[in-house]
C-alpha positions as CSV (number, residue, x, y, z in Angstrom):
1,X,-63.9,-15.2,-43.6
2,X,-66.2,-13.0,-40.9
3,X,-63.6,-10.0,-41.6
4,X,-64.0,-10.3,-45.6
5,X,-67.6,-10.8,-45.2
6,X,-67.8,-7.5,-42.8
7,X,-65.3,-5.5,-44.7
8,X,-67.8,-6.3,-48.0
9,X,-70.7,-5.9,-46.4
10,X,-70.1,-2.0,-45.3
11,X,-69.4,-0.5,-48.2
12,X,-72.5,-2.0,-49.5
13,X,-74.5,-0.9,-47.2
14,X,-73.1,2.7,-47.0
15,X,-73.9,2.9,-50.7
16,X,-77.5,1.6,-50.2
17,X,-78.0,4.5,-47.8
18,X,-76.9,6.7,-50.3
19,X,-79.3,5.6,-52.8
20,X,-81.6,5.5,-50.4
21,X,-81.0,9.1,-49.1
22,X,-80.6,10.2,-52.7
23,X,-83.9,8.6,-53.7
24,X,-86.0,10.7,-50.6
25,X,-84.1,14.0,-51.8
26,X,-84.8,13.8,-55.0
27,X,-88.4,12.5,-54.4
28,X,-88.8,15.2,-52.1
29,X,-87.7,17.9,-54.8
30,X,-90.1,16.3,-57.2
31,X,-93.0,16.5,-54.8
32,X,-92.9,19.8,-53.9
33,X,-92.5,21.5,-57.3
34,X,-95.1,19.1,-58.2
35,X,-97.2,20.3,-55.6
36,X,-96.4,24.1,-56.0
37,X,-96.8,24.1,-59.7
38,X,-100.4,22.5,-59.2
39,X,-100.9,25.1,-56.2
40,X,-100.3,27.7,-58.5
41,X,-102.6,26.2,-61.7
42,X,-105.3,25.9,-59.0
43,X,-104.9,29.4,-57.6
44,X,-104.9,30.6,-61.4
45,X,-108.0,29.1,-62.2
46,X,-109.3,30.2,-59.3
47,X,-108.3,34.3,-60.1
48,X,-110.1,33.6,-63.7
């Protein structure tokens, strides 16, 4: 029973990780364009 339960349990964590580590990429990517393309809007207004 401990070696099914183990053998289960693994995969499901590796595959947590990698939503997990998917999720903070991606995240990641979405904050900094986010924050460039408001850098740049700022530093447009600012030029006019």
């Amino acid at each position: 029973m401990l070696l099914i339960k183990e053998s289960t349990r693994i995969p499901i964590i590796i595959a947590i990780m990698r939503v997990a580590i998917n999720g903070v990429i991606i995240g990641g990517f979405i904050n900094i364009s986010l924050f460039r393309y408001s850098h740049n809007r700022v530093s447009e207004m600012v030029a006019v």
